[in-house]
C-alpha positions in Angstrom: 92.5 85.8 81.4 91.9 88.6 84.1 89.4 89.0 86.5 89.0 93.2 85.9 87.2 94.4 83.9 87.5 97.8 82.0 83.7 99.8 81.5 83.6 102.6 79.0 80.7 104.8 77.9 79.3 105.6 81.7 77.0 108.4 82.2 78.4 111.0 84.4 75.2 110.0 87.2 76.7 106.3 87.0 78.4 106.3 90.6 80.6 103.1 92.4 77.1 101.5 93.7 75.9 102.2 90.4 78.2 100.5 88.8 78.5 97.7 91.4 74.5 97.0 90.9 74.6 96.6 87.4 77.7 94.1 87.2 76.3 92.3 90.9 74.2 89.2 88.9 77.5 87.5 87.3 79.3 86.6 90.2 81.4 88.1 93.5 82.7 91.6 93.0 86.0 92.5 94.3 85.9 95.9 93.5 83.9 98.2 91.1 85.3 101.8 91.1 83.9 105.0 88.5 87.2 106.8 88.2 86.7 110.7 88.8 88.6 114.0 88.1 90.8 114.4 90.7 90.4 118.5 90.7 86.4 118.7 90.3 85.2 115.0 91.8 83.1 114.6 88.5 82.9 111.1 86.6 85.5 110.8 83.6 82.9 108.5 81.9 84.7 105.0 82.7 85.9 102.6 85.9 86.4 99.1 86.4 85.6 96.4 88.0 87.2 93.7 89.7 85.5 90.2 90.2 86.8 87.2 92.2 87.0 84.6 89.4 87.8 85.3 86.1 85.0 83.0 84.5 82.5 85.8 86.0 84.2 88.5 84.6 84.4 86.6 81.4 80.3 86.4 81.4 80.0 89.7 82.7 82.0 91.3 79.5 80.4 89.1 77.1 76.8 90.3 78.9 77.1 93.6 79.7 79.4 95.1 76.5 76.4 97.1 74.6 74.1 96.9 76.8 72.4 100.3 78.4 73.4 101.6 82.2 71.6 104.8 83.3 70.7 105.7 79.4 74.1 105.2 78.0 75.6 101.7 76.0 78.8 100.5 77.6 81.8 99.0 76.4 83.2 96.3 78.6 86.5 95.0 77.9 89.3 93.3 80.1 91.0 95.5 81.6 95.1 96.0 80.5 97.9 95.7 82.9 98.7 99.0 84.2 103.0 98.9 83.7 104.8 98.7 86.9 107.9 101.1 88.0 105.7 104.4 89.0 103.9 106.8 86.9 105.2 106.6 83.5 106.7 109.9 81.7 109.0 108.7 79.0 112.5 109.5 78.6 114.4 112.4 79.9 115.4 115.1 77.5 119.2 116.4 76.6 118.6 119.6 77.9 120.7 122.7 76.6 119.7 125.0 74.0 118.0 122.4 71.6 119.7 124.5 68.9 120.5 121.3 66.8 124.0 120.4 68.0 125.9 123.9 67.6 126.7 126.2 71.3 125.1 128.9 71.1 126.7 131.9 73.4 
C-alpha cells in the first residue's frame, strides 16, 4: 500500500495549507499539493497528499473519504502510479493521406 493519497471533490477556495490542515491529525505529511490550471492558476477541484507512513495514509482515506472540507464532501482514494517514460501520447500515426490504403495524386 502507498503512502499518497488522491483527494477529489475540493472546492475551488481549498488551497495547499488548506488541504494540508485538514489531513494534519493522522500522521506526518510529506506533501499535500491542490493541483491548478496551469494557464489561469485556478483549482481543478483535486490534489494529493503524500504522508510519511503508509498506515497514516491508510487512516486518513478511511477518515476523511465523505467527509466535508470547506462545504464540499471529498473522495479520498490511494493515489495510482503515474506510468514512467515521459508524458504519455499514445502511438504515432502512419501519416500520408489516410485515404484507406490507395495513393492518391
Amino acid at each position: 500500500m502507498g503512502s499518497k493519497l488522491f483527494v477529489g471533490g475540493l472546492s475551488w477556495d481549498t488551497d495547499d495549507a488548506g488541504l494540508r490542515a485538514a489531513f494534519a491529525p493522522f500522521g506526518e505529511i510529506v506533501e499535500a499539493k491542490v493541483v491548478t490550471d496551469r494557464d489561469t492558476g485556478r483549482s481543478r477541484g483535486f490534489g494529493f497528499v503524500s504522508y510519511s507512513d503508509p498506515s497514516s495514509a491508510a487512516e486518513a482515506m478511511s477518515k476523511m473519504n465523505g467527509q466535508m472540507l470547506d462545504g464540499r464532501n471529498l473522495k479520498v482514494d490511494m493515489a495510482a502510479d503515474r506510468p514512467s517514460g515521459g508524458r504519455g501520447g499514445g502511438g504515432r500515426g502512419g501519416g500520408g493521406y489516410g485515404g484507406g490504403g490507395r495513393d492518391r495524386y
